[in-house]
PDB file with SEQRES, HELIX, SHEET and CRYST1 records, atoms N, CA, C and O in Angstrom:
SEQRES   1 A   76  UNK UNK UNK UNK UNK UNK UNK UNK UNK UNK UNK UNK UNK          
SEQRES   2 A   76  UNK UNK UNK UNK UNK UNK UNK UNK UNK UNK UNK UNK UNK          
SEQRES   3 A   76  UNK UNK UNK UNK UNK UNK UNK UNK UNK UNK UNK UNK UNK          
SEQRES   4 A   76  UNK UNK UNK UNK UNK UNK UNK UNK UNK UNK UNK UNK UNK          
SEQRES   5 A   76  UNK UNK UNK UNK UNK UNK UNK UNK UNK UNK UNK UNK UNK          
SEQRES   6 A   76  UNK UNK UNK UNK UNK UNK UNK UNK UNK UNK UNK                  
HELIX    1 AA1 UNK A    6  UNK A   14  1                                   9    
HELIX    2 AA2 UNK A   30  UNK A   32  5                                   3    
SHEET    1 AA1 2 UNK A  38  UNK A  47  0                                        
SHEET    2 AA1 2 UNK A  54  UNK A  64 -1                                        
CRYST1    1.000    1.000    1.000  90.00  90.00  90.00 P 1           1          
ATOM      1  N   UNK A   1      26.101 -20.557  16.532  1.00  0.00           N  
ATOM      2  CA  UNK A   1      25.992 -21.009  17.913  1.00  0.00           C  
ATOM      3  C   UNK A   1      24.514 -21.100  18.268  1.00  0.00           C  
ATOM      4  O   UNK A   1      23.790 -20.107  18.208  1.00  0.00           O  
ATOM      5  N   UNK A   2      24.016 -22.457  18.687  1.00  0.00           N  
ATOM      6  CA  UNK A   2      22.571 -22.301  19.072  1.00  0.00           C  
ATOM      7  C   UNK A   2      22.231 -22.232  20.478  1.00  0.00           C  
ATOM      8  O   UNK A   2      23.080 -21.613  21.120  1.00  0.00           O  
ATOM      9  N   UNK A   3      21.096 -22.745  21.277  1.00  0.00           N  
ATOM     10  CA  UNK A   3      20.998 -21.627  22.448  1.00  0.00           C  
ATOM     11  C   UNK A   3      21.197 -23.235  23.213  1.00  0.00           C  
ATOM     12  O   UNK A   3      21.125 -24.383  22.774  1.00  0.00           O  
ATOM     13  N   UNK A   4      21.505 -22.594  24.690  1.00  0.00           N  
ATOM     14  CA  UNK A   4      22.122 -23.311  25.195  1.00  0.00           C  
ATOM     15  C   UNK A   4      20.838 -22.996  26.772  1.00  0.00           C  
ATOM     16  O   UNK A   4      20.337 -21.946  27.174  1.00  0.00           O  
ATOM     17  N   UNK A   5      20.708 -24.367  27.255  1.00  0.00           N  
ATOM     18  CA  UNK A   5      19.875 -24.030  28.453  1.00  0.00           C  
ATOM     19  C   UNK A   5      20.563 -23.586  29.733  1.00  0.00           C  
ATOM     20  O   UNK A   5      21.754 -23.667  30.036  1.00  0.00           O  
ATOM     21  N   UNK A   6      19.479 -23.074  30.447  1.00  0.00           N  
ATOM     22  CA  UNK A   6      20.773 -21.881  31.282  1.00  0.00           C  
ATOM     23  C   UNK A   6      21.332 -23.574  32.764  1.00  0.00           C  
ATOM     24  O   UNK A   6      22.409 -23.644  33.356  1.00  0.00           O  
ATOM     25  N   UNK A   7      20.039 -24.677  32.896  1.00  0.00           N  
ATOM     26  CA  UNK A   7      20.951 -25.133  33.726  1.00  0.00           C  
ATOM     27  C   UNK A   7      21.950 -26.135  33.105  1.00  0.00           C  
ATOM     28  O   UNK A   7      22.818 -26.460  33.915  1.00  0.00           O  
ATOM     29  N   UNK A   8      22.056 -26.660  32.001  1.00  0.00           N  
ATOM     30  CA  UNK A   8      23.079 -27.065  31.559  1.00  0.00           C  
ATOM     31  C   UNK A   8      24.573 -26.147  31.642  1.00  0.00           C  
ATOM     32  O   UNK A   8      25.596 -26.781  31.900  1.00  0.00           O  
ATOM     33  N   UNK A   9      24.653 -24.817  31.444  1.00  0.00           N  
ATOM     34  CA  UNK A   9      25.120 -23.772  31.064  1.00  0.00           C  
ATOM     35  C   UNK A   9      25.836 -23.455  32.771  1.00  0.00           C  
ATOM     36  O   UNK A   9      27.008 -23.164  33.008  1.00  0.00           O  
ATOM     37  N   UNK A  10      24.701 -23.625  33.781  1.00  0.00           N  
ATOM     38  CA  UNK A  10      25.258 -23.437  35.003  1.00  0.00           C  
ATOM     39  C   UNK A  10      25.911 -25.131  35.593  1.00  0.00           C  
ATOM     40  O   UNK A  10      26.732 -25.061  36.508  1.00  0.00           O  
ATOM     41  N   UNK A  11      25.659 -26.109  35.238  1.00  0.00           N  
ATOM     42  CA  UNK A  11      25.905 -27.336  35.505  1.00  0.00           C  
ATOM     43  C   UNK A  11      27.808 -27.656  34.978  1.00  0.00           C  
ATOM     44  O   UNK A  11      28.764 -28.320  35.377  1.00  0.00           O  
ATOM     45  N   UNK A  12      27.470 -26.666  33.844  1.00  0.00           N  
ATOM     46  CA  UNK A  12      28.799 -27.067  33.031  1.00  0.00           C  
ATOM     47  C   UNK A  12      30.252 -25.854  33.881  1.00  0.00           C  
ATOM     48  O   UNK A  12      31.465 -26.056  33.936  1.00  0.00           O  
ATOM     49  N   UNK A  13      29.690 -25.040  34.242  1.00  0.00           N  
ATOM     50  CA  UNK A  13      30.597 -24.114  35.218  1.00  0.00           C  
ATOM     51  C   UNK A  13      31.192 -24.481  36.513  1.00  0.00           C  
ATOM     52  O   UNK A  13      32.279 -24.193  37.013  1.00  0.00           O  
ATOM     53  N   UNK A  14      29.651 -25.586  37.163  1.00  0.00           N  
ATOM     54  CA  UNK A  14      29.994 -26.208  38.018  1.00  0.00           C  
ATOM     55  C   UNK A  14      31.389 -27.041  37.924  1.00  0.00           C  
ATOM     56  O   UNK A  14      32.515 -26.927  38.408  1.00  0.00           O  
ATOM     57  N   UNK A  15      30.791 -27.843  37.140  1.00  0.00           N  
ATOM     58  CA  UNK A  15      32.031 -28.732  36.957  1.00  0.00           C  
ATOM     59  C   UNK A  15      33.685 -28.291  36.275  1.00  0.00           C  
ATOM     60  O   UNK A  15      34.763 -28.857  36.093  1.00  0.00           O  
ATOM     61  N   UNK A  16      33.234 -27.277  36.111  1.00  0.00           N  
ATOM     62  CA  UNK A  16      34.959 -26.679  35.696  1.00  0.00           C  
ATOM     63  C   UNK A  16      35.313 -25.474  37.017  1.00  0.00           C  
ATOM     64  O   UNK A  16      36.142 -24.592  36.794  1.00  0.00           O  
ATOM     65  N   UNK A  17      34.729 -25.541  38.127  1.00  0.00           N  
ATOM     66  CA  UNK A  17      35.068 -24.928  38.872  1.00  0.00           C  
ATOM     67  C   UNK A  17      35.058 -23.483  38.721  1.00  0.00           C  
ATOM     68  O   UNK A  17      35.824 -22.887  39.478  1.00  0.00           O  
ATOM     69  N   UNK A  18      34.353 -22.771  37.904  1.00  0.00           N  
ATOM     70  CA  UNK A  18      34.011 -21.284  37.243  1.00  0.00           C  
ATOM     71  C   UNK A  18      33.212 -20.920  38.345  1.00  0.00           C  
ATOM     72  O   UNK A  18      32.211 -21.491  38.776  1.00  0.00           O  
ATOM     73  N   UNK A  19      34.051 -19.394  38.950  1.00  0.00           N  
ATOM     74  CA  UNK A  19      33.254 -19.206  39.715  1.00  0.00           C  
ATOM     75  C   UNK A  19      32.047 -17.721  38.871  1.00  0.00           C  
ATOM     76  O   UNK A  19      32.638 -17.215  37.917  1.00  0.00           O  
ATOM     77  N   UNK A  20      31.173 -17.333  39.021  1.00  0.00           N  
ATOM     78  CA  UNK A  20      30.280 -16.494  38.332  1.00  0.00           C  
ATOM     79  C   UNK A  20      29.795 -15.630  39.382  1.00  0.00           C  
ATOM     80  O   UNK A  20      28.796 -14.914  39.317  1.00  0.00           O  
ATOM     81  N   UNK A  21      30.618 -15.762  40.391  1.00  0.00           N  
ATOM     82  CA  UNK A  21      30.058 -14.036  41.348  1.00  0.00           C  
ATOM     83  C   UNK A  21      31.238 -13.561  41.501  1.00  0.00           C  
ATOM     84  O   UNK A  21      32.278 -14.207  41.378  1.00  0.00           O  
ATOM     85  N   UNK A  22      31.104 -11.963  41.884  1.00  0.00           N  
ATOM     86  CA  UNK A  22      31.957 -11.271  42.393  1.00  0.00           C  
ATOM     87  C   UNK A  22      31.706 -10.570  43.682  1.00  0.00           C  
ATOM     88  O   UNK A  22      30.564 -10.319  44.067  1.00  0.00           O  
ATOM     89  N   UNK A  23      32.923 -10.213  44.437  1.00  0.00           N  
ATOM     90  CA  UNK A  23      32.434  -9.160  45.451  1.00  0.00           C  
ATOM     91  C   UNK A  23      33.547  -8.619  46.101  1.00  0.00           C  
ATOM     92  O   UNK A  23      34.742  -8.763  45.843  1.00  0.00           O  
ATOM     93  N   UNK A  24      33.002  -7.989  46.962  1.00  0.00           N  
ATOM     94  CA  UNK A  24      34.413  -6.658  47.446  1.00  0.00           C  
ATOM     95  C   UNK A  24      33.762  -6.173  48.597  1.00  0.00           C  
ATOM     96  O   UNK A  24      32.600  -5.800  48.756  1.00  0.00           O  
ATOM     97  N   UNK A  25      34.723  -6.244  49.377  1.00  0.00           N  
ATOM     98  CA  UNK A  25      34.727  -5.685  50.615  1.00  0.00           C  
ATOM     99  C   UNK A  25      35.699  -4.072  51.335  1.00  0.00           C  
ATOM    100  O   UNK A  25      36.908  -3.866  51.230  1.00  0.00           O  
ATOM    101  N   UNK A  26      34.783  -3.281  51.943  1.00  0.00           N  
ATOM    102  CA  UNK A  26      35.277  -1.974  52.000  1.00  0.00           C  
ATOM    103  C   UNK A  26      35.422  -2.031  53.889  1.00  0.00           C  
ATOM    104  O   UNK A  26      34.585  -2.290  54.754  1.00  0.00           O  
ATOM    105  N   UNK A  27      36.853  -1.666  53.960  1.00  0.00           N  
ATOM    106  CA  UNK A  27      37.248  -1.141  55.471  1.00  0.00           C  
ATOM    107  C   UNK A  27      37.687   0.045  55.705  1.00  0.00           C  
ATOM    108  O   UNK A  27      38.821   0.414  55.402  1.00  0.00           O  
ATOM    109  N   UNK A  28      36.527   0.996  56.464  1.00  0.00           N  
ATOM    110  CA  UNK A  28      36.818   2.502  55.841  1.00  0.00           C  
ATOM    111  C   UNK A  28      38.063   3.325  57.073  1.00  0.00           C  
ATOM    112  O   UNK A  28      38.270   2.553  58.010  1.00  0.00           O  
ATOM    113  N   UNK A  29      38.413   3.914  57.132  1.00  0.00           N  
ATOM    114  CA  UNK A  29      39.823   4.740  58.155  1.00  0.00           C  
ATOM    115  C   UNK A  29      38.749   4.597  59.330  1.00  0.00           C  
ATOM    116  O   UNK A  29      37.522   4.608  59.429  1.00  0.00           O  
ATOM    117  N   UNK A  30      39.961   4.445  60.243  1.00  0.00           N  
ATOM    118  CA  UNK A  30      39.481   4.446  62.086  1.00  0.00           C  
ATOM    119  C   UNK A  30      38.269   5.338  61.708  1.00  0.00           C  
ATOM    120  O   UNK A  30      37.064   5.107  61.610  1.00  0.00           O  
ATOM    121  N   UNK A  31      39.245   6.742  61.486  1.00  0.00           N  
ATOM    122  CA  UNK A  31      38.299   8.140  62.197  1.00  0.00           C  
ATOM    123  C   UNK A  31      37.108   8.287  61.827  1.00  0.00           C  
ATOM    124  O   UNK A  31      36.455   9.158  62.401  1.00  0.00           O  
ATOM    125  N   UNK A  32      36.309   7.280  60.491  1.00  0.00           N  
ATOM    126  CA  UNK A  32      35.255   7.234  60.114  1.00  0.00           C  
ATOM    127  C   UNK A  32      34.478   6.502  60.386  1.00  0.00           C  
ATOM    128  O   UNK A  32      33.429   6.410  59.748  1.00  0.00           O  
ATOM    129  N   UNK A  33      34.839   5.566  61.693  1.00  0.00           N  
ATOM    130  CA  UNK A  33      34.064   4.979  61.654  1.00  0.00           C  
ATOM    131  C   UNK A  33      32.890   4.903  62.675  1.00  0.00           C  
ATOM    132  O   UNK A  33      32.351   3.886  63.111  1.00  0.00           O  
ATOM    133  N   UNK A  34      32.596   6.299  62.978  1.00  0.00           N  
ATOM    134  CA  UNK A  34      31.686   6.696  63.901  1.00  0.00           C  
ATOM    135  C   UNK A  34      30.267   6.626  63.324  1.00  0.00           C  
ATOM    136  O   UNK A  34      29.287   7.079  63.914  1.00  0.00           O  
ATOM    137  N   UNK A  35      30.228   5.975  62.024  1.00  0.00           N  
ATOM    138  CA  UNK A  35      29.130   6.030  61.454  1.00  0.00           C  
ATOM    139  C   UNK A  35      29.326   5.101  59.926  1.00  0.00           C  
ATOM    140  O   UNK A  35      29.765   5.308  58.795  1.00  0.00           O  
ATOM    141  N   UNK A  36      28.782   4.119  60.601  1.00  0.00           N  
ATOM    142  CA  UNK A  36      28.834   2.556  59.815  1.00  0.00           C  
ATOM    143  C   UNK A  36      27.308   2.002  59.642  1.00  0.00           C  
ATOM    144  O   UNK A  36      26.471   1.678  60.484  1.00  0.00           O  
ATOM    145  N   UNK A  37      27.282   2.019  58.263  1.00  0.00           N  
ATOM    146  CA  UNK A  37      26.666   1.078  57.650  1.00  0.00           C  
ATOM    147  C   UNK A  37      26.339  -0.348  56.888  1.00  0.00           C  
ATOM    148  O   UNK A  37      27.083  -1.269  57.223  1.00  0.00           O  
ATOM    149  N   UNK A  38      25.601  -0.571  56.174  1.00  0.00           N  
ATOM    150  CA  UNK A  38      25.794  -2.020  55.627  1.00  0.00           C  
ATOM    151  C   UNK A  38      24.419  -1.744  54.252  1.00  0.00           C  
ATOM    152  O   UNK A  38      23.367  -1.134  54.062  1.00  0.00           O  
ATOM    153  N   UNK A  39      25.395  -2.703  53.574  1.00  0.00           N  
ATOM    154  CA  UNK A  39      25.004  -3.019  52.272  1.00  0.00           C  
ATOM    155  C   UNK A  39      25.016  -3.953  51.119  1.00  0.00           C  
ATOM    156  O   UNK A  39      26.048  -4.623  51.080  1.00  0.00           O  
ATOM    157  N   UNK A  40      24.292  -4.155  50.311  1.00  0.00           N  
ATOM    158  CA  UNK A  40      24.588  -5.306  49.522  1.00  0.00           C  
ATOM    159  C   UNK A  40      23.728  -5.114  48.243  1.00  0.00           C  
ATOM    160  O   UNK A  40      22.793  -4.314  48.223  1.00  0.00           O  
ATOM    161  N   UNK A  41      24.054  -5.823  47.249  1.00  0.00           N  
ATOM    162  CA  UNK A  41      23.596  -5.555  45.788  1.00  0.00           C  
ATOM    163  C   UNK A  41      24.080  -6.956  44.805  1.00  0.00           C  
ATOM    164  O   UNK A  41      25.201  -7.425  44.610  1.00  0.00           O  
ATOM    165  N   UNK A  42      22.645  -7.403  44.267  1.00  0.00           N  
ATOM    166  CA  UNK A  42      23.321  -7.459  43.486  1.00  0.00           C  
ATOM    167  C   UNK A  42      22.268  -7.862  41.574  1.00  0.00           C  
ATOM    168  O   UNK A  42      21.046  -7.763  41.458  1.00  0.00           O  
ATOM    169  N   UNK A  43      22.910  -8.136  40.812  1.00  0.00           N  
ATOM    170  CA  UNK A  43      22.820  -8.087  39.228  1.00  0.00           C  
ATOM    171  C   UNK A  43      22.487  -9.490  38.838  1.00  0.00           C  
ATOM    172  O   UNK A  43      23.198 -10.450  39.134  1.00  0.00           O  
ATOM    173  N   UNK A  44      21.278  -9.571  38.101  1.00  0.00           N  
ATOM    174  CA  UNK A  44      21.294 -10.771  36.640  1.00  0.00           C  
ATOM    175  C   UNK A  44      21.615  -9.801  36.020  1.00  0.00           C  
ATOM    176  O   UNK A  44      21.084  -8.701  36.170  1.00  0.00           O  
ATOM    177  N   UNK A  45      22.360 -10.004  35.375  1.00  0.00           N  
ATOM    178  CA  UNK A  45      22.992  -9.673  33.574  1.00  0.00           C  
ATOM    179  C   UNK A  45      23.250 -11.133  32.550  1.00  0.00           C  
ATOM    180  O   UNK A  45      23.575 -12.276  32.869  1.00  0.00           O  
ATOM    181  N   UNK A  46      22.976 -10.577  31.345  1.00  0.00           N  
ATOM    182  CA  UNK A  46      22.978 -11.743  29.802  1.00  0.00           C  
ATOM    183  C   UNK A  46      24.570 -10.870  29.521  1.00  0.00           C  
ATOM    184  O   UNK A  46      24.595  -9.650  29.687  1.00  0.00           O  
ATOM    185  N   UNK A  47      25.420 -11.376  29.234  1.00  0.00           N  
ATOM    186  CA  UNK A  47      26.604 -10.873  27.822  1.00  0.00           C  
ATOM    187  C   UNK A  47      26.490 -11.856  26.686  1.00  0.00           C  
ATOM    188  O   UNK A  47      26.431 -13.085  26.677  1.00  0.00           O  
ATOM    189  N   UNK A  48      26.476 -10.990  25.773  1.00  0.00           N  
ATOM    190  CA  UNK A  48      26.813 -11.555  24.444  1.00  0.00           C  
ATOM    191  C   UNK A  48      27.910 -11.874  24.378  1.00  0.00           C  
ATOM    192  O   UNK A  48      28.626 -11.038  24.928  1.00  0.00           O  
ATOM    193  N   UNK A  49      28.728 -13.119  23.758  1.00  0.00           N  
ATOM    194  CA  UNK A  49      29.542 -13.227  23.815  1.00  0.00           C  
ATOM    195  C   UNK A  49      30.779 -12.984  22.426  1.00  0.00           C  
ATOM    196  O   UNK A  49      31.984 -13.107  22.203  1.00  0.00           O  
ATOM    197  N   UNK A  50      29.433 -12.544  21.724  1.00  0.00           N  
ATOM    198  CA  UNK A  50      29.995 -12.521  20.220  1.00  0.00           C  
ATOM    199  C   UNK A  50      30.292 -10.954  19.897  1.00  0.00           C  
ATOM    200  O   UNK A  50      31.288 -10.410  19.421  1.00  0.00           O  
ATOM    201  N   UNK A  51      29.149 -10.484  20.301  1.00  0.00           N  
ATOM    202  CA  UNK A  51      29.515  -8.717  20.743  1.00  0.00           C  
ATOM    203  C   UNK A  51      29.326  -7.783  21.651  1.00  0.00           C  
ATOM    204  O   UNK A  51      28.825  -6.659  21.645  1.00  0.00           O  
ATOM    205  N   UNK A  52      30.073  -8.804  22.824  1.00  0.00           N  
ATOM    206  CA  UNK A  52      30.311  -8.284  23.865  1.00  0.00           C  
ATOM    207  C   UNK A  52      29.249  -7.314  24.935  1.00  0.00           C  
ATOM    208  O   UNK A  52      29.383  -6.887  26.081  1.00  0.00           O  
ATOM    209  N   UNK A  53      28.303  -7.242  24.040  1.00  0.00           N  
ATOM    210  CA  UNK A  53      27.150  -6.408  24.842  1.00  0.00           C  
ATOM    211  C   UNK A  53      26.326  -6.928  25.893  1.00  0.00           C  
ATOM    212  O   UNK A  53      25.656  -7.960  25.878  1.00  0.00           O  
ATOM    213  N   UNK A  54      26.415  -6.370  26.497  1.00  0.00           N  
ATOM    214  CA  UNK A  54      25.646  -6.327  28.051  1.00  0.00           C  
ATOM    215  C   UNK A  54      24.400  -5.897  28.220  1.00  0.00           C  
ATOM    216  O   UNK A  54      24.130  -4.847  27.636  1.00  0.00           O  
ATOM    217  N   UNK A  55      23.208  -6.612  29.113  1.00  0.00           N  
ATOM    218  CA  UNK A  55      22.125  -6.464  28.895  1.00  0.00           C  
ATOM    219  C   UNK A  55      21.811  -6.388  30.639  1.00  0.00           C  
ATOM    220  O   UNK A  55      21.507  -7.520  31.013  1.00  0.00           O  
ATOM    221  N   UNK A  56      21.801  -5.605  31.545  1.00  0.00           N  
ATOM    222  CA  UNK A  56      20.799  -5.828  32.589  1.00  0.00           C  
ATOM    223  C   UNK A  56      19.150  -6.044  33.131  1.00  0.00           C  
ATOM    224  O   UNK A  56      18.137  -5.350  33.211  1.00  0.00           O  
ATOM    225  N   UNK A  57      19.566  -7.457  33.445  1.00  0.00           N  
ATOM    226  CA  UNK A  57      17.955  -7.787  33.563  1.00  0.00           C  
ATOM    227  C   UNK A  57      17.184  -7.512  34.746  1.00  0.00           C  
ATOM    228  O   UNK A  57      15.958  -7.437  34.831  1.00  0.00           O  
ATOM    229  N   UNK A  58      18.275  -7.333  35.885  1.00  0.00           N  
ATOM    230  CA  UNK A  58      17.589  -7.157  37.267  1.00  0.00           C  
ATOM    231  C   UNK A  58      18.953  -6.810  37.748  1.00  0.00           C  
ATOM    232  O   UNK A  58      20.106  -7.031  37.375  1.00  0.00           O  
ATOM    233  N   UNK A  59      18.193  -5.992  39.015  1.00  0.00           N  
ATOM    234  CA  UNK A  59      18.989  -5.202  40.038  1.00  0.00           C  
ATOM    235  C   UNK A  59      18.389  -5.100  41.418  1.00  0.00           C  
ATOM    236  O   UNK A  59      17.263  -4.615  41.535  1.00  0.00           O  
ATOM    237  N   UNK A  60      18.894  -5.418  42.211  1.00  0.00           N  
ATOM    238  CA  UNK A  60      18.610  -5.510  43.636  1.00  0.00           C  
ATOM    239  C   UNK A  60      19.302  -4.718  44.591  1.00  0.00           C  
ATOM    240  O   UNK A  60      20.473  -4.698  44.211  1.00  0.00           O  
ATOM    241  N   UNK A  61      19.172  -3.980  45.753  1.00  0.00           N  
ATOM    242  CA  UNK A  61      19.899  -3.306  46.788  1.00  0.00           C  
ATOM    243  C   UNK A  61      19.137  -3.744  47.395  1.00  0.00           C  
ATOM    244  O   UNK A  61      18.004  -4.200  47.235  1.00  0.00           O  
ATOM    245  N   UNK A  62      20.194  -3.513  48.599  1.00  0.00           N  
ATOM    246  CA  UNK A  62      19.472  -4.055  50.285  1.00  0.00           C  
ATOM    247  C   UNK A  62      20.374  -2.850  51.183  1.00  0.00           C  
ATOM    248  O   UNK A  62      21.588  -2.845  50.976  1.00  0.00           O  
ATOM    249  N   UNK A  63      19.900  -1.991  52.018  1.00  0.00           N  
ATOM    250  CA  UNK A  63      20.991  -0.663  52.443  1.00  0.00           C  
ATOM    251  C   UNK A  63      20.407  -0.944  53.807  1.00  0.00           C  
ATOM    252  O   UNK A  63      19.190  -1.125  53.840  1.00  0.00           O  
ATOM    253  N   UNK A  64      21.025  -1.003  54.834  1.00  0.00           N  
ATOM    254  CA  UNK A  64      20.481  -0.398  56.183  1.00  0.00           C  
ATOM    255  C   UNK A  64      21.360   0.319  56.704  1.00  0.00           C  
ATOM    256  O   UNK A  64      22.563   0.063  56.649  1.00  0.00           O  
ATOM    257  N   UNK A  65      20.801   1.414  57.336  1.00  0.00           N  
ATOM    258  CA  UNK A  65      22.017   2.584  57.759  1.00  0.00           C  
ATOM    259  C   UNK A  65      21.253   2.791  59.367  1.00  0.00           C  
ATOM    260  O   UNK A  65      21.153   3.897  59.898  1.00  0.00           O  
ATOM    261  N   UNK A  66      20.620   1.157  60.161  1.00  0.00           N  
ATOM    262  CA  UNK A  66      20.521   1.456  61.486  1.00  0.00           C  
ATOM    263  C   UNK A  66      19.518   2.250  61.720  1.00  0.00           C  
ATOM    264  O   UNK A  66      18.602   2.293  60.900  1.00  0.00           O  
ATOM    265  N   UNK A  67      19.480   3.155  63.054  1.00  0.00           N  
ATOM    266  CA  UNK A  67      18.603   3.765  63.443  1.00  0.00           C  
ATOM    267  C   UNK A  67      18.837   5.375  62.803  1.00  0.00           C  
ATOM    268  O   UNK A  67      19.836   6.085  62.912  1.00  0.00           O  
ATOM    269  N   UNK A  68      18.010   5.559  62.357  1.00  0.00           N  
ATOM    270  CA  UNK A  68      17.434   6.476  60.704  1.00  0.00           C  
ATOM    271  C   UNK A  68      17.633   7.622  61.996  1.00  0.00           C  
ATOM    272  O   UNK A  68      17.136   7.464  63.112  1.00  0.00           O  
ATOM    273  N   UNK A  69      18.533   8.890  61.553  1.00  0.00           N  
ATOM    274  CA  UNK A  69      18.830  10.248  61.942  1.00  0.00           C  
ATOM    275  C   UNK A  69      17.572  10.976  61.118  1.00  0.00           C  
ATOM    276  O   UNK A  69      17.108  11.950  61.711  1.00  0.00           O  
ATOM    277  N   UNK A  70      16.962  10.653  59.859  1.00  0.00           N  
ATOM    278  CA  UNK A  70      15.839  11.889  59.576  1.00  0.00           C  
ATOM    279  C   UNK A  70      14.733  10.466  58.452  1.00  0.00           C  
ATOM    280  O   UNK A  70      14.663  10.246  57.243  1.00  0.00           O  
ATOM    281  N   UNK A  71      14.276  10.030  59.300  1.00  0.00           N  
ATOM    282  CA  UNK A  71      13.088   9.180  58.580  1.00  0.00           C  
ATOM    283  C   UNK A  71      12.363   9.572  57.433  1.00  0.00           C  
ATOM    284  O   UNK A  71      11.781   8.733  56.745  1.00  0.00           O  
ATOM    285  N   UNK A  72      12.344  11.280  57.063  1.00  0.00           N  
ATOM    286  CA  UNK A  72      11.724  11.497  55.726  1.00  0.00           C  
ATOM    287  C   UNK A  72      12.715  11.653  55.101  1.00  0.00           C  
ATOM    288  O   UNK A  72      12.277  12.424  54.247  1.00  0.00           O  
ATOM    289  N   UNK A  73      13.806  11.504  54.843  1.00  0.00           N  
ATOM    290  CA  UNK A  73      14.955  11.057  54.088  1.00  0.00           C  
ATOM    291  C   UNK A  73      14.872   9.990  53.234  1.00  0.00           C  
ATOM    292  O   UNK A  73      14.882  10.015  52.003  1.00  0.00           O  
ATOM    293  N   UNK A  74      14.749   8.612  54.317  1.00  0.00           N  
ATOM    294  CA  UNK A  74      14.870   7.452  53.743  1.00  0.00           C  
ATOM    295  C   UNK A  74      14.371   7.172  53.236  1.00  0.00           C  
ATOM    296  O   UNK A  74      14.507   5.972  53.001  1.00  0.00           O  
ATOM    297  N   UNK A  75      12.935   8.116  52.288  1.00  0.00           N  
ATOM    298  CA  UNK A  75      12.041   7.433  51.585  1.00  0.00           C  
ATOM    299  C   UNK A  75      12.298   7.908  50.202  1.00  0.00           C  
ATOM    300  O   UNK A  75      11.684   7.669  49.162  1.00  0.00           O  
ATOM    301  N   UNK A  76      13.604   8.815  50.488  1.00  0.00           N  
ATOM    302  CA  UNK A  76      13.757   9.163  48.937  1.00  0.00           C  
ATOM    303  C   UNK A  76      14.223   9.445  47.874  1.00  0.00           C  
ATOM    304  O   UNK A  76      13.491   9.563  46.892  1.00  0.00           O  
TER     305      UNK A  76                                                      
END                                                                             
């Protein structure tokens, strides 16, 4: 198998309707929800497809939890 360019590779997904994200959504019990946040993340990853191995190339978070209860917390 030789290498394949990544926008051909994303061009060709296009057109078969492949979708390549995931995500999930969390709705936590009434009684918890006196204290709501927000969040998001997310991954480049490579898989091999021949042996299955997984490679993470990048990772991203984004967290806001509002107006900060102990500001030297959040730094760490």
């Amino acid at each position: 198998m030789g290498s394949v360019k990544w926008s051909t590779l994303i061009l060709q997904a296009q057109s078969q309707s492949v979708n390549l994200s995931a995500s999930s959504c969390y709705v936590p019990h009434f009684s918890s929800m006196r204290y709501l946040n927000y969040g998001a993340a997310v991954s480049e990853v490579e898989v091999n497809l021949l042996t299955r191995e997984t490679t993470i190339l990048q990772s991203d978070i984004l967290y806001d939890c509002g107006q900060s209860l102990n500001p030297a917390m959040d730094l760490g």
